[in-house]
C-alpha positions as CSV (number, residue, x, y, z in Angstrom):
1,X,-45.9,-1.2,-9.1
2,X,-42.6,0.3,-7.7
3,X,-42.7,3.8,-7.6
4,X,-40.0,5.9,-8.4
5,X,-39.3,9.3,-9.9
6,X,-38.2,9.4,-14.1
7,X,-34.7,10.5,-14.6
8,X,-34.5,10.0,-18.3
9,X,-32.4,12.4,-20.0
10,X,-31.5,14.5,-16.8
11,X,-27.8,15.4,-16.6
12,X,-26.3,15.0,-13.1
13,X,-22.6,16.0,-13.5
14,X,-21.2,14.2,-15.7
15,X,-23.8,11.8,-16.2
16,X,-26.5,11.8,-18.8
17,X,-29.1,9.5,-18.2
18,X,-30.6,7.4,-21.1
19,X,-32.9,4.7,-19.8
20,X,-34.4,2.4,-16.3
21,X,-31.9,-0.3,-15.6
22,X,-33.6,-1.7,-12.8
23,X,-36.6,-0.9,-11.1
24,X,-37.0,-1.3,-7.3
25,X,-38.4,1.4,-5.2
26,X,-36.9,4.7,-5.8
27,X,-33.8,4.2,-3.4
28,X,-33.0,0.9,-5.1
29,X,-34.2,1.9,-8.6
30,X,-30.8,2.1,-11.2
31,X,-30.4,4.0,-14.4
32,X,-28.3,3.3,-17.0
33,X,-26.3,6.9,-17.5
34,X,-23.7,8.2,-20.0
35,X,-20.3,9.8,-18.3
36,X,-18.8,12.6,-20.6
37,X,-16.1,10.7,-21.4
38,X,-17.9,8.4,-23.1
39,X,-18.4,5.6,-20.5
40,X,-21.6,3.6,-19.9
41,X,-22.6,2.2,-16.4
42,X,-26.0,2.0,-14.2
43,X,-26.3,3.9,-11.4
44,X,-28.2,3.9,-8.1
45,X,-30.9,6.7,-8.6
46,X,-30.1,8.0,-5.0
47,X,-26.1,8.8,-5.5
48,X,-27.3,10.6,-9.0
49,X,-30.1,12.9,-7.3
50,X,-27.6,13.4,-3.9
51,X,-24.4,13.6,-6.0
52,X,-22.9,10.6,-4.6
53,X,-21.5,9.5,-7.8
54,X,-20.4,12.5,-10.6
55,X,-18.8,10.4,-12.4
56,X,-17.4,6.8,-13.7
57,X,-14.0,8.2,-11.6
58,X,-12.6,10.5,-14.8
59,X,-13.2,14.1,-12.5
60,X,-11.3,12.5,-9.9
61,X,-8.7,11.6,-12.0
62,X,-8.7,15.0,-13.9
63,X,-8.6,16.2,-10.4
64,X,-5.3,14.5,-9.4
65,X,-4.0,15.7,-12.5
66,X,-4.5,19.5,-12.0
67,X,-3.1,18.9,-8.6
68,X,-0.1,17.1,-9.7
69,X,1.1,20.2,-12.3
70,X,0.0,22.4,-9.6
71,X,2.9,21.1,-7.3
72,X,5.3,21.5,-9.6
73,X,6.5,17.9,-9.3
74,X,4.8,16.1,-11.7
75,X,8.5,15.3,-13.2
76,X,10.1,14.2,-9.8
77,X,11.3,10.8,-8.5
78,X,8.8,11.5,-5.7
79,X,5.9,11.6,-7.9
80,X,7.0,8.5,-10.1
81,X,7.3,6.5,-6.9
82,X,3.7,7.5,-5.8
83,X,2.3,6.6,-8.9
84,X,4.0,3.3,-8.9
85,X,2.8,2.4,-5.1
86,X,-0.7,3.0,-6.4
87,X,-0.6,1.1,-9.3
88,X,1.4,-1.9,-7.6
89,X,-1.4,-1.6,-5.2
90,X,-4.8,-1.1,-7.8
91,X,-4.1,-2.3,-11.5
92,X,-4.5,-6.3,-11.6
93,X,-2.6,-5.6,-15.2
94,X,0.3,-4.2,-13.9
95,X,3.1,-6.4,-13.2
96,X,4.3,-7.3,-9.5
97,X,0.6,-6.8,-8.7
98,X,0.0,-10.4,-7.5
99,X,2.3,-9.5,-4.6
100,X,0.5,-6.0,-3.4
101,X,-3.0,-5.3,-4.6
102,X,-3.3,-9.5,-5.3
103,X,-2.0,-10.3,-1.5
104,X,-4.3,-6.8,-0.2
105,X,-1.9,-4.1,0.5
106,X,-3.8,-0.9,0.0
107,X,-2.8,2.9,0.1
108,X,-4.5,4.7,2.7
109,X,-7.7,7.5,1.9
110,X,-4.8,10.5,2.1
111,X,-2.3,9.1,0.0
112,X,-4.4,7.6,-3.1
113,X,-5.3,10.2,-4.9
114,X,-2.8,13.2,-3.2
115,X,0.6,13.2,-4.0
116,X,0.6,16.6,-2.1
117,X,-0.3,14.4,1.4
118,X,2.0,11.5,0.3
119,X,5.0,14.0,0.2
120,X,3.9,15.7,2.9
121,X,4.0,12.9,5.2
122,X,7.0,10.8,4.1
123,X,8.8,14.0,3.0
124,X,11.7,13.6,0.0
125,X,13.9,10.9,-1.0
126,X,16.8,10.6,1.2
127,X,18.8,9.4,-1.4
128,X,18.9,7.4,-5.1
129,X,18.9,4.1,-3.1
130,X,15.7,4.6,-0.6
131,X,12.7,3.6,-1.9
132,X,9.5,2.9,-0.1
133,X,8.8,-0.1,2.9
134,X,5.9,-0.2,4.6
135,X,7.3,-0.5,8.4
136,X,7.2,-1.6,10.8
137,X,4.5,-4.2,9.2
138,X,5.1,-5.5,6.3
139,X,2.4,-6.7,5.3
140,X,0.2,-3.7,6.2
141,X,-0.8,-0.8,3.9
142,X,1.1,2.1,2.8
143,X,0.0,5.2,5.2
144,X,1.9,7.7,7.3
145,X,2.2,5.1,10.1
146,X,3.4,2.3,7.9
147,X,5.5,3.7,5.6
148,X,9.2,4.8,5.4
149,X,11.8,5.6,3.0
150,X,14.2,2.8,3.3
151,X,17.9,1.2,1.6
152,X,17.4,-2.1,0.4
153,X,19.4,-3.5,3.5
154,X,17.0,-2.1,5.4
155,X,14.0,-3.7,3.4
156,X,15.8,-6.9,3.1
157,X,15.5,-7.3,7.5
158,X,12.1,-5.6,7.6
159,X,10.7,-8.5,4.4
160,X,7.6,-10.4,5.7
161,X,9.9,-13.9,5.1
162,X,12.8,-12.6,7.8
163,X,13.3,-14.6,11.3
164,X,12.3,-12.2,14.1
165,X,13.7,-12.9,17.5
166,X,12.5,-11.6,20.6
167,X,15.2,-11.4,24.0
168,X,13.7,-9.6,27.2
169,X,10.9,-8.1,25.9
170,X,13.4,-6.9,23.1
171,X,12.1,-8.4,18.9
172,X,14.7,-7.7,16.1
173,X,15.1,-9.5,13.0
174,X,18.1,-12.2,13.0
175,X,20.3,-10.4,11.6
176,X,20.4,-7.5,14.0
177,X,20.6,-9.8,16.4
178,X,23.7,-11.6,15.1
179,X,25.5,-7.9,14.2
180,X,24.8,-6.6,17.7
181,X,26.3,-9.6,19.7
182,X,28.9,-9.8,17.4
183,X,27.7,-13.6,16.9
184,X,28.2,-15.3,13.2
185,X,25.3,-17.2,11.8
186,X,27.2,-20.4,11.3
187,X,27.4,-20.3,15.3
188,X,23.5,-19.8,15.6
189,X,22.8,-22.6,13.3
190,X,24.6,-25.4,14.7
191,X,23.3,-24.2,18.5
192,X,19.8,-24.8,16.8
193,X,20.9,-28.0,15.6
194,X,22.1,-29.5,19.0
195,X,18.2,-28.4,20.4
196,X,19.3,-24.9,21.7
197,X,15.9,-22.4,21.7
198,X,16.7,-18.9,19.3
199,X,17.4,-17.1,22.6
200,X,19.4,-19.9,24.0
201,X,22.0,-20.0,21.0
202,X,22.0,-15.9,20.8
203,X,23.2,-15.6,24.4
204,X,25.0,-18.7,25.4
205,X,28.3,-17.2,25.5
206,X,31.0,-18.6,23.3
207,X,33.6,-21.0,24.6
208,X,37.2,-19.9,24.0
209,X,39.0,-22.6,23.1
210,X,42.4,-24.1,24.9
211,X,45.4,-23.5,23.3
212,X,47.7,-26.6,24.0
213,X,51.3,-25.8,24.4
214,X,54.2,-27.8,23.3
């Protein structure tokens, strides 16, 4: 017989445990616990005697709560943008999900449940039209290396879908590329169509044409 020690109605922070689960040896054996707030789950009889798991996740959330009134922000376009990025990123119900937490963009360990780090790193809104892009990879997660506060012009040549272009070493996005050689795109796309490489139609120069006189 498996042997393992009886936790029945033990309290180990918030949980209260009612019955076994699942018997295995003591490491493996699970208990099915009540959390304070009224949820029911079974739980690994190690992370209840070691404190691994407090809770179903309601401290933590009380937690981020306290800490959010503590700042003083709670009401602050900050604060509403950090909760959006981690919602966007963790609640399959919440819509535009399919193309964060659905695709795999996470928030890092320091920013998911610390608005106090999130500001912190990525500091206040520059202005009403900056919001957040993760940069310079797009389709990375949002963390202090990956995350900026950006215009929507700016979000538009950073977007996972844009045309990057890279000239001596040098990668930028079309667009810059076009702006900073003064080139229009109508030029670029006809040098692609007469079998021109990216580079080849940004730096062929541009043939002035002859004015006949009369």
């Amino acid at each position: 017989m498996p042997r393992y020690i009886d936790l029945t109605g033990q309290t180990f922070g918030r949980w209260t445990v009612l019955e076994r689960a699942f018997a295995g040896n003591d490491s493996h054996t699970y208990w099915l616990c009540r959390c304070a707030c009224g949820t029911l789950r079974d739980v690994n009889a190690d992370s209840l005697r070691h404190g691994g798991s407090q809770s179903c996740g309601c401290l933590q959330r009380e937690h981020a709560s306290i800490k959010s009134r503590h700042h003083g922000m709670s009401h602050s376009t900050e604060y509403s943008i950090w909760l959006g990025m981690r919602q966007r990123c963790r609640d399959a119900s919440r819509r535009g999900y399919a193309r964060y937490g659905g695709r795999g963009i996470t928030v890092c360990d320091a920013w998911k449940d610390s608005f106090e780090t999130f500001y912190t790193d990525a500091g206040p809104r520059p202005s009403p039209h900056h919001t957040l892009d993760r940069y310079p990879d797009p389709d990375g997660p949002y963390s202090p290396e990956n995350t900026r506060w950006a215009t929507a012009k700016e979000q538009g040549r950073n977007s996972s879908r844009n045309h990057l272009i890279t000239i001596n070493g040098r990668t930028e996005c079309l667009i810059t590329w076009l702006e900073m050689l003064g080139m229009h795109e109508q030029t670029y796309r006809s040098r692609l169509k007469k079998g021109m490489t990216d580079e080849q139609a940004l730096t062929t120069p541009v043939r002035m044409k002859k004015r006949h006189h009369v």
